[in-house]
C-alpha positions as CSV (number, residue, x, y, z in Angstrom):
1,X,5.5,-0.5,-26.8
2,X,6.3,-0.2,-23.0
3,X,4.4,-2.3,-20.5
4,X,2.8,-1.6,-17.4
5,X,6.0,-3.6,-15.4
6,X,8.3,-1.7,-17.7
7,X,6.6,1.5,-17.1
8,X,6.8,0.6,-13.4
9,X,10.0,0.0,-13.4
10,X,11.8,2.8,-14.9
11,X,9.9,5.4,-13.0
12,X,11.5,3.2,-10.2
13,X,14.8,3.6,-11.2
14,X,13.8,7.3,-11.8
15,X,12.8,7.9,-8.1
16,X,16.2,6.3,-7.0
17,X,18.0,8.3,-9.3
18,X,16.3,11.2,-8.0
19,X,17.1,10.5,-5.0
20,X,20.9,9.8,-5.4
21,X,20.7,13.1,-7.5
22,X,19.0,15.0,-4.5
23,X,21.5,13.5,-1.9
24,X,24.4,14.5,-3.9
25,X,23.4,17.8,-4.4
26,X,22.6,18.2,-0.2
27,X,26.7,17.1,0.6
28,X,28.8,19.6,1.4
29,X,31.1,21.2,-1.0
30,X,33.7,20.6,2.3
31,X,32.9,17.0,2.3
32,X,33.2,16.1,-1.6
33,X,37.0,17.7,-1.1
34,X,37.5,15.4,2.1
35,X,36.2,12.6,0.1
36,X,38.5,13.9,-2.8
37,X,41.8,14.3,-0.7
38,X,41.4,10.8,1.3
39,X,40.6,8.7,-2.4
40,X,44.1,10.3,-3.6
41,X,45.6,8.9,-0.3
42,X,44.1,5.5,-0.6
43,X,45.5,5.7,-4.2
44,X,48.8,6.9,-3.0
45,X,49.1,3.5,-0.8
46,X,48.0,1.4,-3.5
47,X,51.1,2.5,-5.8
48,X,53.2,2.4,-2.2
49,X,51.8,-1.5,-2.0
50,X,52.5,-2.1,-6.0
51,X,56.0,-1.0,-5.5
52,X,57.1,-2.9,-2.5
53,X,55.4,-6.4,-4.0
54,X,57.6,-5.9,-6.8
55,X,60.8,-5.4,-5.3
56,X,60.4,-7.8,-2.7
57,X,60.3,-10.3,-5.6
58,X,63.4,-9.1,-6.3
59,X,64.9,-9.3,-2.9
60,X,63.5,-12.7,-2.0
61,X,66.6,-14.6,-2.7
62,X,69.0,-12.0,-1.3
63,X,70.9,-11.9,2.0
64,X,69.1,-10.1,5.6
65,X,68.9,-6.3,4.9
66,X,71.2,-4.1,6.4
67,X,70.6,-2.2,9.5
68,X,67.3,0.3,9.0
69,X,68.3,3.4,6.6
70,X,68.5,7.2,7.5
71,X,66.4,10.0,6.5
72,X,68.4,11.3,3.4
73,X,68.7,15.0,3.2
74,X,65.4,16.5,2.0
75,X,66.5,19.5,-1.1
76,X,66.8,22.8,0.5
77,X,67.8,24.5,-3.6
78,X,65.1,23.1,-6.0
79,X,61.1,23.6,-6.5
80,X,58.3,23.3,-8.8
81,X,59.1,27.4,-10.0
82,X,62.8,27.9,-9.3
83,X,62.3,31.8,-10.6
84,X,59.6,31.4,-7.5
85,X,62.4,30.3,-4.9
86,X,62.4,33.0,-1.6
87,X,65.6,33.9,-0.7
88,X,67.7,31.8,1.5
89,X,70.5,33.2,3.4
90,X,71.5,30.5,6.1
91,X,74.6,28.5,4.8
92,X,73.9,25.2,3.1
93,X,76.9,23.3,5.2
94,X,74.8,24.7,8.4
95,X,71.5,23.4,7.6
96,X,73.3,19.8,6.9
97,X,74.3,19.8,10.4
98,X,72.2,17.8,13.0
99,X,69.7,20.0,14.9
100,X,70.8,22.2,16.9
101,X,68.6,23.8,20.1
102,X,69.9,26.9,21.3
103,X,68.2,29.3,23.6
104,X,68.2,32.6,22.6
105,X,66.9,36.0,24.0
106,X,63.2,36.5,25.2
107,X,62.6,32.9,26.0
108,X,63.4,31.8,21.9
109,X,64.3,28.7,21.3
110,X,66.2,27.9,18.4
111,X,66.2,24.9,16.1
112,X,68.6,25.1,13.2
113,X,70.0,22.1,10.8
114,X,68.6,19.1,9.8
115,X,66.1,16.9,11.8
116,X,67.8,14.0,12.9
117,X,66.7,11.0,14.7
118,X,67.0,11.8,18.2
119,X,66.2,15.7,17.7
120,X,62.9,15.5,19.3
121,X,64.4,13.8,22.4
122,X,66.9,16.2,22.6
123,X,64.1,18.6,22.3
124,X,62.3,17.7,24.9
125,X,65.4,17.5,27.3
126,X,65.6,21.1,26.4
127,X,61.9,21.5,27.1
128,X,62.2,19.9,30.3
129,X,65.3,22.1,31.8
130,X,64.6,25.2,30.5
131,X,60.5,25.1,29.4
132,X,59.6,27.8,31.9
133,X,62.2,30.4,29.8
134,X,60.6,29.1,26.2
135,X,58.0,31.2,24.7
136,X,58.7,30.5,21.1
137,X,60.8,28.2,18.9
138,X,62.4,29.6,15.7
139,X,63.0,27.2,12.8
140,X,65.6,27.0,10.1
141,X,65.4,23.7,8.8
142,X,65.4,21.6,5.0
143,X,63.4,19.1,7.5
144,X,64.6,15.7,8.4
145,X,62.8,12.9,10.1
146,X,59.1,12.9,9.9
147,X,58.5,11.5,13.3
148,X,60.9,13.7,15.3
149,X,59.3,16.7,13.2
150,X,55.4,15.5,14.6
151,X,56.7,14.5,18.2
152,X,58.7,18.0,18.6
153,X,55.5,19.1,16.8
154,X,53.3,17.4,19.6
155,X,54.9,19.2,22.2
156,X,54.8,23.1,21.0
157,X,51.6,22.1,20.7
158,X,51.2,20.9,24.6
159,X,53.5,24.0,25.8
160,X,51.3,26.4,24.1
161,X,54.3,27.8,22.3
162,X,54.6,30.1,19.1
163,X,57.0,29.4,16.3
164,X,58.5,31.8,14.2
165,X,60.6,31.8,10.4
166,X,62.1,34.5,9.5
167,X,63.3,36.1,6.2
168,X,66.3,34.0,4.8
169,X,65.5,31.4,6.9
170,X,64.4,28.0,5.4
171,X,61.9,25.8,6.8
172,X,60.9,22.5,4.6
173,X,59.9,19.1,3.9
174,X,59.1,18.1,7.4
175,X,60.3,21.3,9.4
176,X,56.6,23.0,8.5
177,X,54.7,20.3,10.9
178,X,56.7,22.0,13.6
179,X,55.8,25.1,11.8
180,X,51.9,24.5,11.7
181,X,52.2,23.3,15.3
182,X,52.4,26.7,17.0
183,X,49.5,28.5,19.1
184,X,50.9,31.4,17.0
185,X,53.2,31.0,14.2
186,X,55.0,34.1,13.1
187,X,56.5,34.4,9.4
188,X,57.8,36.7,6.8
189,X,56.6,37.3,4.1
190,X,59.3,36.3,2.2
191,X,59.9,33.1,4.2
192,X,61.1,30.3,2.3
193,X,58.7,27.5,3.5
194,X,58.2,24.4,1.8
195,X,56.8,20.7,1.2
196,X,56.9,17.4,-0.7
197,X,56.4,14.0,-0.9
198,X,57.9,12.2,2.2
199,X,60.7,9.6,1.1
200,X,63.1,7.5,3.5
201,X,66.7,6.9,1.3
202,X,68.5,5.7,-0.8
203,X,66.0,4.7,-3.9
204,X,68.8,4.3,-6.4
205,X,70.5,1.9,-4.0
206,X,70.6,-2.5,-4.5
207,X,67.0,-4.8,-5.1
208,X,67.3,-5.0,-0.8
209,X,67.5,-1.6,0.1
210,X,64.2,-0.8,-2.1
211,X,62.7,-3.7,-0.7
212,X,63.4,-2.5,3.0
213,X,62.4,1.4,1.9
214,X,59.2,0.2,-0.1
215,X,58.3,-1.7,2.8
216,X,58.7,1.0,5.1
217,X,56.9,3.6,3.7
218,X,53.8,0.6,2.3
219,X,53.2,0.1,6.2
220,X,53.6,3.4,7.4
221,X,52.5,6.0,4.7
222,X,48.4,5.3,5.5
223,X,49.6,5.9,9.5
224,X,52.1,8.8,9.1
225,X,49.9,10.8,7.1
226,X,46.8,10.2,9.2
227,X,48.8,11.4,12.0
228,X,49.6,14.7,9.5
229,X,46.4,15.8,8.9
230,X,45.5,15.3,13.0
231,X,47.9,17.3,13.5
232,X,47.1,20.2,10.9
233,X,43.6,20.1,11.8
234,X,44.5,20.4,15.6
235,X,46.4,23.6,14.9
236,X,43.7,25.1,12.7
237,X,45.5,24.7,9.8
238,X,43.7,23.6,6.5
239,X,45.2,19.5,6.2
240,X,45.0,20.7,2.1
241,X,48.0,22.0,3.1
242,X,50.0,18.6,2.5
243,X,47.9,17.5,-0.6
244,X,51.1,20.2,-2.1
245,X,53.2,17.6,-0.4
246,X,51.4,14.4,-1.8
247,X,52.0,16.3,-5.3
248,X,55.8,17.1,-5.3
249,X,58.4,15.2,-6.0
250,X,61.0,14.1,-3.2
251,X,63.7,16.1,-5.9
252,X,62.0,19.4,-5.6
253,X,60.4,21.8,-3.3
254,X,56.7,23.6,-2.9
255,X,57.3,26.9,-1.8
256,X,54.0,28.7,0.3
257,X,53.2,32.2,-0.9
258,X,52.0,34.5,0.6
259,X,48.4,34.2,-0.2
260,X,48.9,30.2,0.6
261,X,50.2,31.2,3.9
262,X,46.9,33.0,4.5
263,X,44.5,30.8,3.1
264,X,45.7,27.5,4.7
265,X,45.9,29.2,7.4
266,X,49.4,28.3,8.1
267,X,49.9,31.8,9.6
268,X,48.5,33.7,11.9
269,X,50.4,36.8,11.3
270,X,53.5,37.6,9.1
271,X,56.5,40.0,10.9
272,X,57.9,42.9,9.5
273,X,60.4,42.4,6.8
């Protein structure tokens, strides 16, 4: 037999489960994904923190690190699909070279090889001498380092500039924040452009080296990929863009289609094949 308090009570908790109901139901379907994609990056950092407690465990006893590690090559041959793979023309032993900035015809810029540390300096020394000839930048890059990519990024962005990748060209890993960056940006249809998960070197190496790379990306993945989806969202691009990123493995490529391009708004127009 219910009493009055009882009877009370759970039309109580009713209400305020109407209520909660109600709310629910009034949120955005936009906001539940942004709740969505931030949760998976506050998980992502949890494993990050996981992994670098454990291996500085296993460092504790060992000697000062070495000096701080490069940016390993990003793969610019394997994906989720490889039957999906565009086709890339540019030579593999050119895209391993450090980037190079070369001014073209009708105020292009050029940005071919790897992203180095130091690229977006040089970049903006280019910028600097010749910035009232630039108009566009056109990339052909397996990407590099993440924070010359955003810096060289931050300035297309302050120039006003387009940026362009054409068929056979390759532009991945961290090349597509320069990419996304563009007032325009130009692409074939065909273009092979691609993401995945952001890594710094040399996870196979000794206990230290892990430590130092765990610890790295612990105290900077939260504040790198903030600065991501600022940027995407600056450029009009849809930040869902890099949740493709979050999902791939550092050993393989997530090549854009077509319809991708169009729906993450990545592009603003394609070019003619």
């Amino acid at each position: 037999m219910t009493s009055p308090a009882n009877a009370r009570a759970g039309a109580a908790r009713g209400s305020l489960y109407r209520r909660l109901i109600d709310r629910i139901a009034a949120v955005d379907d936009g906001n539940i994904l942004r709740v969505a994609f931030f949760a998976l990056l506050a998980g992502t950092a949890s494993v990050l923190f996981v992994d670098y407690r454990e291996l500085t465990e296993l460092a504790a006893a060992s000697p000062a690190l070495p000096m701080p590690l490069q940016p390993i090559l990003p793969p610019a041959t394997t994906g989720p699909e490889p039957s999906a793979r565009p086709d890339i023309t540019t030579a593999p032993d050119l895209l391993q070279q450090p980037l190079d900035i070369a001014l073209g015809s009708a105020g292009q810029l050029t940005l071919t090889g790897t992203i180095d540390p130091g690229a977006a300096e040089r970049f903006a020394n280019e910028i600097d001498a010749r910035g009232e000839y630039v108009r566009s930048v056109v990339l052909d890059s397996p990407g590099g380092s993440v924070r010359d990519a955003l810096a060289i990024g931050d300035l297309v962005h302050e120039r006003d500039l387009a940026t362009e990748v054409r068929a056979g060209a390759l532009c991945a890993s961290s090349c597509p924040l320069i990419f996304a960056a563009g007032t325009t940006r130009l692409a074939s249809p065909d273009a092979a452009i691609g993401v995945h998960q952001i890594y710094a070197a040399a996870l196979a190496g000794s206990a230290e080296d892990k430590a130092r790379v765990a610890g790295m990306a612990m105290s900077d993945a939260q504040t790198i990929t903030g600065t991501i989806i600022a940027s995407l969202t600056r450029s009009g691009v849809d930040p869902a863009l890099w949740l493709h990123a979050l999902e791939t493995p550092p050993e393989q490529l997530y090549y854009f289609s077509r319809d991708e391009m169009v729906s993450l708004k990545l592009v603003t127009d394609f070019l003619q094949k």
